[in-house]
Structures are given as structure tokens and as C-alpha cells.
C-alpha positions in Angstrom: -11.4 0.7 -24.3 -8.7 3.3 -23.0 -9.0 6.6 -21.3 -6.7 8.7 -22.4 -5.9 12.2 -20.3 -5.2 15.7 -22.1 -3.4 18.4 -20.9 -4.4 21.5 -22.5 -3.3 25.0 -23.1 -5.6 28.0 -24.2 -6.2 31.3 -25.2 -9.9 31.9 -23.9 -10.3 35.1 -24.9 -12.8 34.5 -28.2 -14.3 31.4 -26.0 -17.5 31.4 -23.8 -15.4 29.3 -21.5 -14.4 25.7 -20.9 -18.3 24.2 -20.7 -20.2 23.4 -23.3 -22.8 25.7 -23.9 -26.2 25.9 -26.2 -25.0 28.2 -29.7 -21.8 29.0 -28.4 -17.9 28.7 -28.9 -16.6 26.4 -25.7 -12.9 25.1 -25.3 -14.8 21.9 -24.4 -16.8 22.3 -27.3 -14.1 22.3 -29.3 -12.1 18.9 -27.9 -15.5 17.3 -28.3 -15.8 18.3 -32.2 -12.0 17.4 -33.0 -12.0 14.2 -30.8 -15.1 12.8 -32.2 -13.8 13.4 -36.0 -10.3 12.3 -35.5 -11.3 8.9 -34.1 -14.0 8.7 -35.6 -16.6 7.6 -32.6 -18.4 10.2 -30.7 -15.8 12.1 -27.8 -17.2 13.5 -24.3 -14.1 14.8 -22.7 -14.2 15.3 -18.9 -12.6 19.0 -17.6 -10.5 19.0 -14.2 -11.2 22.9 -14.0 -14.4 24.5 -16.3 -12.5 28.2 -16.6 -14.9 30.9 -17.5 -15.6 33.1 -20.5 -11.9 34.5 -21.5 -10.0 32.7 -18.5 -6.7 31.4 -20.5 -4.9 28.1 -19.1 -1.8 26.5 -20.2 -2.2 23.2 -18.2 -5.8 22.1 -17.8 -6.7 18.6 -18.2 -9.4 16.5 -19.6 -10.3 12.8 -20.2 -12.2 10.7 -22.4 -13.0 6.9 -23.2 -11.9 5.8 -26.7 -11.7 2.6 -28.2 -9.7 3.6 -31.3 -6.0 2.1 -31.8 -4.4 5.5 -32.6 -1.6 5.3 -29.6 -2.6 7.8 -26.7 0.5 9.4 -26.9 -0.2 10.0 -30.8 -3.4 11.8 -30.4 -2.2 15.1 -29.1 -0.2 15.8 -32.7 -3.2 14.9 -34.7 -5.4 17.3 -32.3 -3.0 19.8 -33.1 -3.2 20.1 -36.7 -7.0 20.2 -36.5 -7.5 22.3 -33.8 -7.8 26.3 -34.1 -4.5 28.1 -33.0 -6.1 29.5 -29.6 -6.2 25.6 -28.4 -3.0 23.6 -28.0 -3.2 19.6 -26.5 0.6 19.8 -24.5 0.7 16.2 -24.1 -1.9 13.2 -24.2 -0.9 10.0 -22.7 -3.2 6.7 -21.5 -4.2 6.8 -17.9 -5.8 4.1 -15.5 -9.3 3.6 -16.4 -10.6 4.9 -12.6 -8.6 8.1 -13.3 -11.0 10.9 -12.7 -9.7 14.9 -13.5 -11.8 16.2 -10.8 -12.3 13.4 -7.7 -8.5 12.6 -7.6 -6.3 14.6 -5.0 -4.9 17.5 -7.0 -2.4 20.3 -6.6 -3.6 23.5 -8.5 -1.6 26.4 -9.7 -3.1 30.0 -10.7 -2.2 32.9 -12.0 -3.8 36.7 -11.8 -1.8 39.9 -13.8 -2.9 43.5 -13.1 -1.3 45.9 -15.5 -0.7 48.4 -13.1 0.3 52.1 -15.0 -0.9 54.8 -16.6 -2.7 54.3 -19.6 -3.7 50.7 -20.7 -1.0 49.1 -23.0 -3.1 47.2 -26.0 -0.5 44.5 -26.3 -1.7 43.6 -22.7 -5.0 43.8 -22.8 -6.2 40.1 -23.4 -3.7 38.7 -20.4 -4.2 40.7 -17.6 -6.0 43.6 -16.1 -5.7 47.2 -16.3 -6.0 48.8 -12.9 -5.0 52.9 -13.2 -4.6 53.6 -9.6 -1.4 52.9 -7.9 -1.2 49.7 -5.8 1.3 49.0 -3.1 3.0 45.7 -3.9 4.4 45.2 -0.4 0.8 45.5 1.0 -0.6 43.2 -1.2 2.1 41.0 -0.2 1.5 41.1 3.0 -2.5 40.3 2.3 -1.4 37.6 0.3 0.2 35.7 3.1 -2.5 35.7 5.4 -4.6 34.1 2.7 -2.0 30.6 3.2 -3.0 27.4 5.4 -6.6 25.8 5.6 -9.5 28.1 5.7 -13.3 28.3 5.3 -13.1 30.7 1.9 -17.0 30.9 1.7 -15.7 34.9 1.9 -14.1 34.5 -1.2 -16.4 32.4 -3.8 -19.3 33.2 -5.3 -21.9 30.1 -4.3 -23.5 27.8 -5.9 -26.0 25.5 -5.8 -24.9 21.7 -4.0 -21.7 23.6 -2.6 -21.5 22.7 1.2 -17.9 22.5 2.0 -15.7 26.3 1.1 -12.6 24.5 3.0 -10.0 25.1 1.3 -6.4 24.9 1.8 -3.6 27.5 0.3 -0.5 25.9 -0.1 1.6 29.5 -1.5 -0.2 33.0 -2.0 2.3 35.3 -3.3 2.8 38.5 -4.9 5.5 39.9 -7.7 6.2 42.6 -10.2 7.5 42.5 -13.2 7.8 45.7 -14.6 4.6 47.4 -14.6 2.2 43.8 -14.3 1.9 42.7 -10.8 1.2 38.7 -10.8 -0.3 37.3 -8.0 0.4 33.4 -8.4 -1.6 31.0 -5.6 -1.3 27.4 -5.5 -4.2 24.9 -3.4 -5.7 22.0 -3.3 -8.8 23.0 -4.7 -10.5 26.4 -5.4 -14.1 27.3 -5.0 -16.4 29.4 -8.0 -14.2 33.1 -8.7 -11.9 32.1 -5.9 -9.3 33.5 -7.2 -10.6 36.6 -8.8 -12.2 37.7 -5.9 -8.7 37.3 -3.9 -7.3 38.9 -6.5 -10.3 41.8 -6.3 -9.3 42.0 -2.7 -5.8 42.4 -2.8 -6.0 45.4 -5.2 -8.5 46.7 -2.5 -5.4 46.2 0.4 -2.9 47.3 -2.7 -4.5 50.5 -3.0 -5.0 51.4 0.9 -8.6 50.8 1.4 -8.4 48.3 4.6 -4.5 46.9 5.9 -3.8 43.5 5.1 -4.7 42.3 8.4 -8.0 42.6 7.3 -8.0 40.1 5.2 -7.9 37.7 8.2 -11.3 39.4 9.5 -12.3 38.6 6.0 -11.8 34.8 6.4 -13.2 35.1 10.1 -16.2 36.5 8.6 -17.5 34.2 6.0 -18.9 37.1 4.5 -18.6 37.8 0.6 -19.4 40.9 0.7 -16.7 42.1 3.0 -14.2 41.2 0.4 -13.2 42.9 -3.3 -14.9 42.7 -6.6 -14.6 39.9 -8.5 -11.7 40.7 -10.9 -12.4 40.7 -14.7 -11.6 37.3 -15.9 -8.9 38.3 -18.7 -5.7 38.5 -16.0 -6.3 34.7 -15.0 -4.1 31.8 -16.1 -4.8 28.2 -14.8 -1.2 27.5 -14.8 -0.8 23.8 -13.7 -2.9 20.7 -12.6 -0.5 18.4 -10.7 -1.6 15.2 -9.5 0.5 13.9 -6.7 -0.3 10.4 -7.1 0.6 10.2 -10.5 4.0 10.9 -8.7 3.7 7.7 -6.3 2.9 5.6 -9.0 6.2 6.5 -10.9 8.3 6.1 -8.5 6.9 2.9 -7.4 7.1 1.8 -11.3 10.8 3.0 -10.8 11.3 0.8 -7.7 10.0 -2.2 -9.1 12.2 -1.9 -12.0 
């Protein structure tokens, strides 16, 4: 028996997110279905991040037990040629057998776009959302920032059941245009249910002038969701990268020893 780890990239647009679900279309879904064919044993695969209906990724990662001989590094060509074309395996390797996508220390990377014009532009309209009114990109930079270090983000989640701990800490926060799509890109060591969204939901709220971006530390003070924005619609987010620092320590000590 092996456990093998998948990195996976996404288009979630057509998918009722990563979870399976009862009668509907799931990236995990899918993995499950492929794995279980291709090796020919049945496949659970185990998600680091379950991204919601139409969240894309282009670096989640999942695990699964297999005893077939196919090398790891092997499977991820095979999944790709039986896969549809909205789900791509980036790399597949063999991990240690304790390796768990979710309980080990992780470093994640996100990504929110807001189409900020006019008129919507169609081309756009499945990676990012369309926000008419003009926002202030220095503001929500300087909201951004204040959103950095360790903080109790129970403001900015949407709870759930068994969640006790909204600790949280925010490694980068920052905000960029390019051309008419401002990306807000926030890296942390974990992030709570619509985290992101609904920093992203307040930051077009500082953007377009309805509180300064001080206010965003009154937010955090507050532990109060409904002092902060809307939940963004889920089309502008991009899981962008799981890093898993001690992957890192245990190649350089393989380096070392060599």
C-alpha cells in the first residue's frame, strides 16, 4: 500500500464544488470515478481545501491509498487522458503514509479578481467578478494591510458547526490592477468557511468609499460578521497554491544526507 498526493488544477465553473455530493457533478467526484477505474480498486481521495460551487484552483491537493504498481509519478498522465478538460492532475508523486492534506502545517495562497469597468466583458465572466461602480485601488490597499498578522477572523467566515477556533494568521494581503481586473491575492496558514470572499466583499465596500480602511481593524475588534461586506460571488476566486513547508525540511535534509 502507497499513498500517493495530487496536485490539481480546475475550472469549477460547470462543478457543484470540490465535495462529493448526492446527483451532482463534484471535482471530487470526478478523481473518485477516474482513480477507481484507472487502478482498478475503489479510490477515496482526501481534499486539502473543498472549494465551493464554481471556485477554480490551480493547485489543490488530494490523497488516496492504492495498492496498484502503476508508479505514483505515472498516475497523473493516465488521469489526464481520462479526465474531462475542466480538471487537470499537475503532478502526482508518493508521499509518507502519515501524510494528511489537511492536519499538516500548510501555507495557502488565494486569489480574488473584480472586473472593475463599465459594462461586463463575457470573456471574463467565469474568472472574476463584475463590480460596475468605481473602486479606489489605493483604499483597498490600504484595507488590505490591516487584514496581515494573527487575528480572530470570526468577522470574516461564515460559521459552521464544530468550528471553535477563527484564529487565523495572514502572512501577505495585497492588492493590484491589471488593466481593468483588480486581484486581491492573500496568503495564510489556514482560512475559515468564505474567508476570503467576504474579505474580498469588504474591500470592495472600503474600495468604493463606504467606511476608510481603518475600519477594517474595528471589523476584526468586533468579531462581528455582519459589520463586514457581502460574501463575494464565488467565480473571482482562485485557490492558487498549497505549500507544505515541511515537505521543504525533508528535502533538504534528503540533500544533506546525500
Amino acid at each position: 500500500m502507497k499513498r500517493v498526493k495530487l496536485t490539481v488544477a480546475y475550472d469549477g465553473t460547470r462543478y457543484h464544488g470540490w465535495q462529493v455530493q448526492p446527483n451532482a457533478d463534484t471535482i471530487e467526484g470526478e478523481l473518485n470515478r477516474h482513480l477507481s477505474a484507472l487502478l482498478q480498486e475503489e479510490i477515496k481521495v482526501t481534499g486539502a481545501s473543498r472549494t465551493d460551487a464554481g471556485v477554480h484552483a490551480l493547485g489543490n491537493v488530494a490523497v488516496f491509498d492504492t495498492k496498484a504498481r502503476m508508479p505514483a509519478e505515472k498516475i497523473s498522465y493516465a488521469m489526464n487522458t481520462r479526465l474531462p478538460e475542466d480538471i487537470r492532475i499537475q503532478e502526482s508523486c508518493e508521499v509518507a503514509p502519515d501524510f494528511h492534506p489537511r492536519f499538516c502545517r500548510t501555507v495557502k495562497t488565494y486569489e480574488y479578481r473584480i472586473l472593475n469597468r463599465r459594462f461586463p466583458d463575457p470573456t471574463k465572466r467565469l474568472y472574476s467578478f463584475f463590480y460596475y461602480y468605481p473602486l479606489d485601488v489605493g483604499k483597498m490597499r490600504e484595507a488590505a494591510a490591516y487584514l496581515e498578522g494573527e487575528h480572530d477572523f470570526r468577522a470574516f467566515c461564515t460559521m459552521r458547526p464544530g468550528i471553535e477556533n477563527t484564529v487565523r494568521t495572514i502572512y501577505s494581503s495585497e492588492v493590484e490592477k491589471e488593466g481593468d481586473i483588480i486581484v486581491f491575492r492573500v496568503t495564510g496558514n489556514g482560512f475559515l468557511y468564505n474567508m476570503v470572499r467576504i474579505m474580498a466583499g469588504t474591500l470592495i465596500r472600503a474600495g468604493g468609499g463606504v467606511f476608510s480602511p481603518e475600519y477594517i481593524k474595528a471589523i476584526l475588534e468586533s468579531r462581528d460578521r455582519e459589520l463586514a461586506g457581502e460574501t463575494a460571488r464565488p467565480e473571482g476566486l482562485t485557490l492558487v497554491e498549497i505549500h507544505y513547508p515541511e515537505e521543504d525540511k525533508a528535502a533538504g535534509m534528503q540533500l544533506q544526507n546525500r
